[in-house]
C-alpha positions in Angstrom: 5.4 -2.1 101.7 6.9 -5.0 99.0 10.2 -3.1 99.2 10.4 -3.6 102.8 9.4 -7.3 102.6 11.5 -8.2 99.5 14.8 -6.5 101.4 13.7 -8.7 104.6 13.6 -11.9 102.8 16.9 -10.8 100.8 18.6 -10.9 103.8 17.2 -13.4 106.0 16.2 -16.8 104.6 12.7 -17.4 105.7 12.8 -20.6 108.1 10.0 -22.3 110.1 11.5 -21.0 113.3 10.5 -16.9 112.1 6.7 -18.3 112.5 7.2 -19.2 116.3 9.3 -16.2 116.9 6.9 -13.0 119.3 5.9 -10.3 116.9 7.8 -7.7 116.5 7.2 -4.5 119.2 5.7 -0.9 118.0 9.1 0.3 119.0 10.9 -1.5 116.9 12.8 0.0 114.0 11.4 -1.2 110.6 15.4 -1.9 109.1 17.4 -4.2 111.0 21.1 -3.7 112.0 21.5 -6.4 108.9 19.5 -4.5 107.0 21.2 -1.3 107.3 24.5 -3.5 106.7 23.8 -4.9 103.4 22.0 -1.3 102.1 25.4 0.3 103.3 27.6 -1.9 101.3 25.6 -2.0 98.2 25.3 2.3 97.7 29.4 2.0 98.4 29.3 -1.0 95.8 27.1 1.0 93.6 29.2 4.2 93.8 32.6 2.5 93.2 31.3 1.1 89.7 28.9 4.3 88.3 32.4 6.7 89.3 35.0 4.2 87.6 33.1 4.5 84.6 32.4 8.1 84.9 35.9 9.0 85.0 37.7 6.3 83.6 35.4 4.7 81.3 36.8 6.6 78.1 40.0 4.5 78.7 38.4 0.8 79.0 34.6 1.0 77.6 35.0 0.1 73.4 33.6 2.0 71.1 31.2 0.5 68.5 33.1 0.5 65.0 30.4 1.6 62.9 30.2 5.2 64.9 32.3 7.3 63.4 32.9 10.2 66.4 35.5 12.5 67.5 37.8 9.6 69.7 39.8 7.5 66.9 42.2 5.2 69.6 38.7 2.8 69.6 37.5 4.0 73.0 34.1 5.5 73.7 34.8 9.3 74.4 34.4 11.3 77.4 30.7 13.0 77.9 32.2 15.5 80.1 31.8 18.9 78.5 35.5 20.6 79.9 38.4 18.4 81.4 39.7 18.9 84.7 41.2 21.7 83.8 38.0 23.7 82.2 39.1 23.4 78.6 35.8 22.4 76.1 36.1 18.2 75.4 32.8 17.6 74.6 31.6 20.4 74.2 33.1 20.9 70.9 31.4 17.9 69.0 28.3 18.0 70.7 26.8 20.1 67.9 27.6 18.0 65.7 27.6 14.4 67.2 24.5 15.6 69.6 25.1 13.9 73.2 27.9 12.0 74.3 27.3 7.6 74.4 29.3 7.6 77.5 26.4 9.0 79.6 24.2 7.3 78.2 26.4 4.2 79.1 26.6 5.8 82.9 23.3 5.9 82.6 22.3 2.6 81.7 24.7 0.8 84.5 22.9 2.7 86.9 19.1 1.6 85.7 20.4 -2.0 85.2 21.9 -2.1 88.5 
């Protein structure tokens, strides 16, 4: 129930004149037509940055220079386990570097956001 009250307020800016409007009917759907709106564009948002950085993060996201893994050109490296193609990337090192950090990375943009 806070969800639904927290994404009302986010996208209407409580005003005197909500207090003298009717209340709402039974019929009534719970998200607005704004609603709806604004959670459209933010899962398209969303998507857009979590697949850039799944499939191009290797090229942009720097690698921290103390770890000493398998991609030398200073970028973090791919945690896909087979390219495109189904040839073995990852899954080469992951014995011996454990998991990739770009999932983790993935992962962490996606909690934060």
């Amino acid at each position: 129930m806070d969800s639904l009250a927290s994404l009302a307020l986010a996208t209407e800016p409580p005003t005197d004149a909500l207090l003298d409007r009717a209340p709402q009917s039974r019929d009534d759907y719970i998200i607005s037509r704004k609603m709806t709106k604004h959670i459209w564009i933010m899962s398209v948002y969303m998507s857009i940055i979590v697949f850039g950085i799944v499939f191009a993060g290797e090229s942009f996201i720097p690698e921290d220079p103390l770890y000493t893994g398998p991609q030398l050109n200073g970028y973090v490296y791919p945690g896909r386990k087979f390219t495109f193609g189904g040839e073995p990337l990852w899954e080469v090192y992951e014995h011996d570097y454990g998991t990739s950090r770009h999932f983790t990375i993935v992962f962490t943009v996606f909690v934060y956001m």
